[in-house]
N, C-alpha and C positions, 0 to 999 in steps of 0.2 A: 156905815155898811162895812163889812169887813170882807177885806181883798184875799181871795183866795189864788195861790200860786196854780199857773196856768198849766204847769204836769208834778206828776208823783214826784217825791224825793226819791234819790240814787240810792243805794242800799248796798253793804258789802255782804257777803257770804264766807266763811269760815271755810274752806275746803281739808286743812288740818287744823287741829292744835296744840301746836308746839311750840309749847310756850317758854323753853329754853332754845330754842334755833336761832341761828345768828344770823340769818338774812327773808327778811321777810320779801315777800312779790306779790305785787297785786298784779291782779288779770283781769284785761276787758275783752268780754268775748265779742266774736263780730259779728253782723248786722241778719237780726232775727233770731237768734242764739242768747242764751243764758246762761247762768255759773254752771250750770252741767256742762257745756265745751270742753272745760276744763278738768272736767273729774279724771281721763285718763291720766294727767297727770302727776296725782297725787302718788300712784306706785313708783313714776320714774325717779321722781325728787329723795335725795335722800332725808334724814331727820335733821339736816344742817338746815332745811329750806321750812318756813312757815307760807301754802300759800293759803291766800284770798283773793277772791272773785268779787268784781264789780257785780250786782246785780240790777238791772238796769227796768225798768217797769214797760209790760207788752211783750215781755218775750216769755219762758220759760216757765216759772212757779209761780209767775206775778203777768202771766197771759192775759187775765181778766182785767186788768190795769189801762188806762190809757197810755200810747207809746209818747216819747218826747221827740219832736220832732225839731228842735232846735241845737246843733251841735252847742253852741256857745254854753245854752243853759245845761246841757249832758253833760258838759266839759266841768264848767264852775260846780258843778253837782256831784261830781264825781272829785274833784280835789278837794271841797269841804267834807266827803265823807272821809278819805283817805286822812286827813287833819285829823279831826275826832277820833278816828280810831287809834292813831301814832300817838296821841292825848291822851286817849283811854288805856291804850294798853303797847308801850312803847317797846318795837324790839329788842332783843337783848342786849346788843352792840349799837342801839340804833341807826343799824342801815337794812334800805328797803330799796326797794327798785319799783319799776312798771312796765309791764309790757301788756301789748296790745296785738288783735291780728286783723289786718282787713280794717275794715270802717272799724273798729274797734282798735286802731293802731293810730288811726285820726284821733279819736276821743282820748286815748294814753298819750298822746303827743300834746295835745291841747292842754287835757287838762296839765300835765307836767308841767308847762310852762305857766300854770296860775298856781301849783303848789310853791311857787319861791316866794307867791305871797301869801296863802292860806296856810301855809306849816312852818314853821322855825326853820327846817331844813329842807333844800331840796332831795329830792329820790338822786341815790350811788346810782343809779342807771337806767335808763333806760333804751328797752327793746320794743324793736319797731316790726310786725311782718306783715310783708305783700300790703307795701303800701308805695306809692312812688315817692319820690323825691320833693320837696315843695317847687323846684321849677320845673317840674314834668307835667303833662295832664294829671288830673286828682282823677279819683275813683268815678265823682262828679261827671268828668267827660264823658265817663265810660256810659255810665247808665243813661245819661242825655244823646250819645249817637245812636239806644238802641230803644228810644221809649217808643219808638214805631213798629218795634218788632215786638211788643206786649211784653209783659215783667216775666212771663215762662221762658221766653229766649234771654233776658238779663240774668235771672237764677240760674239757667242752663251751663251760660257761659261763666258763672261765677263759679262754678262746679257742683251746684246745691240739688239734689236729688229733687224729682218736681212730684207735687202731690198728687195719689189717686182717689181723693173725695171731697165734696166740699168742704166738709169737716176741717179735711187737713190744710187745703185750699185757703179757709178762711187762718188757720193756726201759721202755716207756714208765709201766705204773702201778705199776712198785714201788717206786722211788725217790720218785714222787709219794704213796702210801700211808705212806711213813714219813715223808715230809715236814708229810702232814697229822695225822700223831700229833703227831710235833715239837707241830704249830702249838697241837694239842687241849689239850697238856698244858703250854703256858707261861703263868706267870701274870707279867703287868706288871709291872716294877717302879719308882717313884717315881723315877728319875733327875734329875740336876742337869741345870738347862742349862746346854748346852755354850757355849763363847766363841766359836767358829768362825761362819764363814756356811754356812747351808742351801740348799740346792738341791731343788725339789720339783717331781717330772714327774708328769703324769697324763693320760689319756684320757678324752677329752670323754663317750663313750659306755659307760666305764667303769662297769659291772654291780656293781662292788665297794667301789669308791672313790667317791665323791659328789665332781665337778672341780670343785665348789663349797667344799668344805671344807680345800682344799690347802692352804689361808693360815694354818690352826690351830695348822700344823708350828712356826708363828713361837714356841711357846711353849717350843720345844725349844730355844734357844737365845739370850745376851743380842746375836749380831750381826744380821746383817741375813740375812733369808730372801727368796730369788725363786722365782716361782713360774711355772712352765711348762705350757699344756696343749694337748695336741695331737690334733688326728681320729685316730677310733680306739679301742677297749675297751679288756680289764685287759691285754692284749700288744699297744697299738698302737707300740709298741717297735718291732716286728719288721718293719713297714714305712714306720716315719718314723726311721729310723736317721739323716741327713741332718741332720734337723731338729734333733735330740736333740744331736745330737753340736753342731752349731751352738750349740746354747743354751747347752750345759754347756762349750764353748769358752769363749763370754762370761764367765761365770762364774767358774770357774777362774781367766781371764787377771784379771779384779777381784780375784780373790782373792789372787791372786799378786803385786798392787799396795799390796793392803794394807799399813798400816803394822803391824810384826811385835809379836805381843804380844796376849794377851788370849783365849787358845786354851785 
């Protein structure tokens, strides 16, 4: 009888292509979102930047799909696609990065640490936003102190605009309802630190993340971690786009200066 894997494969999205750029970024959007999150992005970036979008199944272009409800396997799914694609079409300079935002900065975090063994080379960086620290409460806590107040008050507080139809009702909390199983049912696990530099965004007003605790990231890795925080809650993402991209420009371009070695 032949065993069929228990959700869809991860799937990357092209956001540009520029296929002379010297730093490529993959991006995973956060929790109930798709490679559209990312679309403002692509005016900020100059033609130095090639990005790509995780595309993850249940959310976006791929709504009809079943969601994956198990971070581990989104994580492995997500760094064997990021391989193949570095295999298929390797950046110019071969350096890449990852960033994530929200339960989507979980999944970039996770999976990085299986790319030192599904790719030849780990990711020059990675960027982490409005996620806490590994010894802080996880996102986890959050949604488990409020599953009495129904998922409308958890999306509320996440900052995510709540739906006026069933329509949208079914589009918008289902993907987020198996995102917060995801999140119920993963347990931490002790990882090495990485060699790479960190990048760590957060909002100042941020309900979830303490913008005081962002420095903590430093333990995740032996290079050097920056830290960024901007006006705004757990999605002040979605209106300092400008600013973010400015920052993780800086960053990047340091990163890409660096001398090679130690990843």
């Amino acid at each position: 009888m032949t065993q069929h894997a228990p959700f869809p494969t991860v799937e990357l999205k092209r956001l540009t292509d520029r296929q002379t750029a010297r730093i490529r970024l993959y991006c995973v959007p956060p929790s109930g979102t798709g490679s559209e999150f990312y679309l403002p992005w692509v005016a900020a970036f100059s033609e130095l930047f090639d990005l790509v979008s995780v595309d993850l199944p249940g959310r976006g272009t791929r709504a009809g799909e079943p969601s994956i409800t198990d971070i581990g396997w989104a994580a492995t799914g997500i760094a064997e696609a990021i391989a193949a694609d570095l295999r298929h079409r390797p950046p110019a300079d071969g350096f890449y990065a990852v960033f994530g935002h929200s339960f989507g900065a979980l999944l970039a975090f996770e999976a990085t640490q299986r790319l030192r063994s599904a790719s030849p080379t780990a990711p020059d960086l990675l960027a982490l936003s409005a996620l806490p620290p590994p010894d802080r409460d996880g996102l986890d806590a959050h949604i488990a102190r409020n599953l009495g107040s129904g998922i409308a008050a958890i999306t509320e507080t996440m900052g995510w605009e709540q739906p006026t139809d069933d329509t949208l009702t079914r589009t918008v909390y289902t993907p987020f309802l198996a995102d917060a199983v995801a999140l119920l049912q993963h347990t931490r696990q002790p990882w090495p630190p990485l060699g790479a530099p960190l990048s760590v965004f957060g909002g100042l007003d941020d309900p979830m993340v303490d913008p005081e605790s962002l420095h903590e990231w430093s333990i995740c890795t032996t290079a050097d971690t920056r830290v960024h925080r901007f006006p705004g809650g757990h999605h002040y993402l979605r209106t300092q786009v400008a600013e973010v991209v400015a920052g993780l420009t800086d960053d990047l371009l340091a990163a890409y200066r660096r001398p090679a070695g130690g990843k």
